[in-house]
C-alpha positions in Angstrom: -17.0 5.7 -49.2 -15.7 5.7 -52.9 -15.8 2.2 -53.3 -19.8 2.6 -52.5 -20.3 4.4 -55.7 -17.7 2.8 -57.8 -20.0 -0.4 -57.1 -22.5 -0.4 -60.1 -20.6 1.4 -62.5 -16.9 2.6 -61.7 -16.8 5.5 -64.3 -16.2 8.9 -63.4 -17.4 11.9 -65.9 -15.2 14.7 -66.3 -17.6 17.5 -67.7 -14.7 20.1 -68.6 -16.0 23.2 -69.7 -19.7 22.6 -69.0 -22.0 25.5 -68.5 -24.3 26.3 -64.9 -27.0 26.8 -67.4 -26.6 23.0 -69.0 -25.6 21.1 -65.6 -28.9 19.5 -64.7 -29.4 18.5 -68.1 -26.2 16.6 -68.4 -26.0 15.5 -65.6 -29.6 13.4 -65.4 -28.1 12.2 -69.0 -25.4 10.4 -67.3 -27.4 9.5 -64.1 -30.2 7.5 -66.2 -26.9 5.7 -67.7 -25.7 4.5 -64.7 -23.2 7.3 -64.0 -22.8 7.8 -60.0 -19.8 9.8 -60.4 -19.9 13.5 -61.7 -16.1 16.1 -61.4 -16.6 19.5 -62.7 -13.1 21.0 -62.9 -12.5 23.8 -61.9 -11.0 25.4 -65.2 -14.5 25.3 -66.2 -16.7 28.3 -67.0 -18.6 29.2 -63.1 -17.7 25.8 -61.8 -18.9 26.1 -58.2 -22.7 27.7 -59.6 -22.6 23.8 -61.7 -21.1 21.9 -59.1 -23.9 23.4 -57.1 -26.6 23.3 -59.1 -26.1 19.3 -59.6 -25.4 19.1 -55.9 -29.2 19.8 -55.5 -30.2 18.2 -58.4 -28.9 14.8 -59.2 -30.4 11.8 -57.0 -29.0 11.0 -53.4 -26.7 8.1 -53.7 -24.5 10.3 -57.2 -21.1 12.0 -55.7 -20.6 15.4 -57.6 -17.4 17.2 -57.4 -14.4 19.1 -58.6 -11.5 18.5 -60.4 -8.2 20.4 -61.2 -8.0 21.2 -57.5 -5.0 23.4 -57.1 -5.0 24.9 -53.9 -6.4 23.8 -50.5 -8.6 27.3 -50.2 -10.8 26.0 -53.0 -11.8 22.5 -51.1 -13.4 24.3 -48.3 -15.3 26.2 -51.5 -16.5 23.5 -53.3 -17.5 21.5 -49.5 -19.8 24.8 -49.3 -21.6 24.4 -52.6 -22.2 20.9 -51.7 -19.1 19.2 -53.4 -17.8 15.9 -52.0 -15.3 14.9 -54.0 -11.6 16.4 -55.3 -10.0 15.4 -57.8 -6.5 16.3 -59.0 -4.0 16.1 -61.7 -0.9 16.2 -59.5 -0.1 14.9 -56.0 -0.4 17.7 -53.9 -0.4 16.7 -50.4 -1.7 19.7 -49.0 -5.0 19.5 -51.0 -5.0 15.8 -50.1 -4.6 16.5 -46.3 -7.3 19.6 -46.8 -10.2 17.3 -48.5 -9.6 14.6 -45.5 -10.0 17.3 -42.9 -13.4 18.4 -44.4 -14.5 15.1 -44.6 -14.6 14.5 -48.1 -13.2 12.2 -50.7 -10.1 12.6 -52.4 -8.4 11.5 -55.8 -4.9 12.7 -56.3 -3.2 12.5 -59.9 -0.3 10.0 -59.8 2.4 9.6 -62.3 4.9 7.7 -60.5 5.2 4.6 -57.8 6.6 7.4 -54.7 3.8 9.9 -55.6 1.1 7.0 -55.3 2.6 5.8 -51.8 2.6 9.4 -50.7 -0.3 10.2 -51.8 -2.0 7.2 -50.4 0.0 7.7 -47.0 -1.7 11.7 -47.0 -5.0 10.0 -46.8 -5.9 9.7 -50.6 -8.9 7.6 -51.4 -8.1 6.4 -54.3 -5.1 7.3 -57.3 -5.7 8.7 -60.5 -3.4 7.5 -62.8 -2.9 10.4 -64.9 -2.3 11.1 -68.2 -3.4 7.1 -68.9 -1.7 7.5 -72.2 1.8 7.6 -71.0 1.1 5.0 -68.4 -0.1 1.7 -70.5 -1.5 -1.0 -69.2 2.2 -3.0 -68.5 2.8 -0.4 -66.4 -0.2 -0.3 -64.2 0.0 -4.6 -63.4 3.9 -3.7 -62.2 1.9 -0.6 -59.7 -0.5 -3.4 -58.7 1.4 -5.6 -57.7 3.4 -3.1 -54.9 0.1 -1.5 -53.8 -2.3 -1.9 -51.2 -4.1 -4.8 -52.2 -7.5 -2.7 -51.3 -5.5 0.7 -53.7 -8.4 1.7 -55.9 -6.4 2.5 -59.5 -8.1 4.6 -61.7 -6.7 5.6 -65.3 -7.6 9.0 -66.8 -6.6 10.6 -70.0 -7.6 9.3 -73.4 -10.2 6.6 -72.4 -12.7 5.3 -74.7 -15.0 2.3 -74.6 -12.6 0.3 -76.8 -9.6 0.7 -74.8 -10.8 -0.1 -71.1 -10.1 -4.1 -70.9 -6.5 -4.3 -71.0 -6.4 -1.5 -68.0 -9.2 -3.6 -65.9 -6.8 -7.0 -66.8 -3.7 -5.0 -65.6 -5.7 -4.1 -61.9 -7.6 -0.9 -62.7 -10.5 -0.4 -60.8 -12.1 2.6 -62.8 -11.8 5.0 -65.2 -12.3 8.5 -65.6 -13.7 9.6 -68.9 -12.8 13.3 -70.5 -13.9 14.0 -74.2 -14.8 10.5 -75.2 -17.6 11.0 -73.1 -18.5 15.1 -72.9 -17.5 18.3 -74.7 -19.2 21.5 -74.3 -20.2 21.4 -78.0 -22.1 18.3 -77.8 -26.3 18.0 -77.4 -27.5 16.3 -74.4 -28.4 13.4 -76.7 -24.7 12.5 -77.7 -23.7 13.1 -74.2 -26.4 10.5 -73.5 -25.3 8.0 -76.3 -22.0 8.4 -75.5 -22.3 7.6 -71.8 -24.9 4.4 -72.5 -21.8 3.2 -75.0 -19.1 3.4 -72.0 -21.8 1.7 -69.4 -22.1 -0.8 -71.9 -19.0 -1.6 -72.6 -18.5 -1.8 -69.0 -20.9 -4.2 -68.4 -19.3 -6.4 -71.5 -16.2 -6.4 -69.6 -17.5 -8.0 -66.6 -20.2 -10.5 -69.0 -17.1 -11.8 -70.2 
């Protein structure tokens, strides 16, 4: 279940436009941070050979994905390279219903209140509330307080350490992190530095 490896450290990393080559690399940076949560979208350069490659390589117990699913054919590609999660910016029911057929877990963008319901009533595990910057943190206590109780809200799109607590006060659950966290043009190091400042800050949010 998501919630299983949202436990210890609900952050998700979006690696867009990493590299088959680097994929191991990165991805045992952000493991021996505390990440459990790794998307590759799919506008990346050969993202099923990285998907793939961190499929077999990360510990059991880290969920490694896609995201910027667009069409259901591409679920049952990334299930055969060993992907488990999809992740999207939209609400498109059809990849929803897809990912739930093959068994695998499945986070839809949401901008509005009837995409959420819908996408939750296709099967969704959890909401992405996506782009975060249009959606402040006002705006996700009104979604909360309609929602499943159990919804799990997570805010994507312009996330950095600094501006996580006011999401987590307003019912968010998680966050995925974009640029604040990876670019191709970074070393493994500041990838590294980078995720042990968002785990941190994470952990100062619940020490308070």
């Amino acid at each position: 279940m998501l919630r299983d490896y949202l436990a210890e450290l609900p952050l998700i990393a979006i690696l867009r436009g990493l590299k088959p080559e680097n994929a191991e690399a990165v991805g045992h940076a952000l493991v021996e941070s505390g990440f459990r949560i790794i998307e590759v979208p799919l506008n990346s350069p050969e993202p099923f050979r990285s998907i793939e490659r961190l499929a077999k390589s990360m510990p059991k117990g880290v969920l490694i994905g896609a995201g910027t699913v667009l069409d259901p054919e591409q679920v049952n590609g990334i299930r055969d390279v060993g992907g488990r999660l999809i992740v999207m910016p939209h609400a498109d029911l059809a990849v929803i219903r897809r990912a739930k057929e093959q068994d695998l877990i499945c986070t839809p963008g949401v901008a509005t209140p009837t995409e959420a319901f819908a996408a939750f009533k296709a099967g969704a595990d959890a909401i992405k509330i996506f782009p975060a910057e249009a959606i402040p943190p006002a705006v996700v206590k009104a979604w909360r307080a309609v929602l499943p109780k159990d919804a799990i809200i997570v805010p994507v799109g312009g996330i950095r350490p600094d501006t996580m607590r006011p999401y987590v006060g307003a019912g968010a659950n998680g966050f995925g992190l974009g640029s604040a966290l990876f670019t191709p043009a970074m070393s493994v190091e500041e990838i590294g530095r980078n995720a042990r400042d968002f785990a941190a800050a994470w952990q100062g949010l619940n020490a308070t």
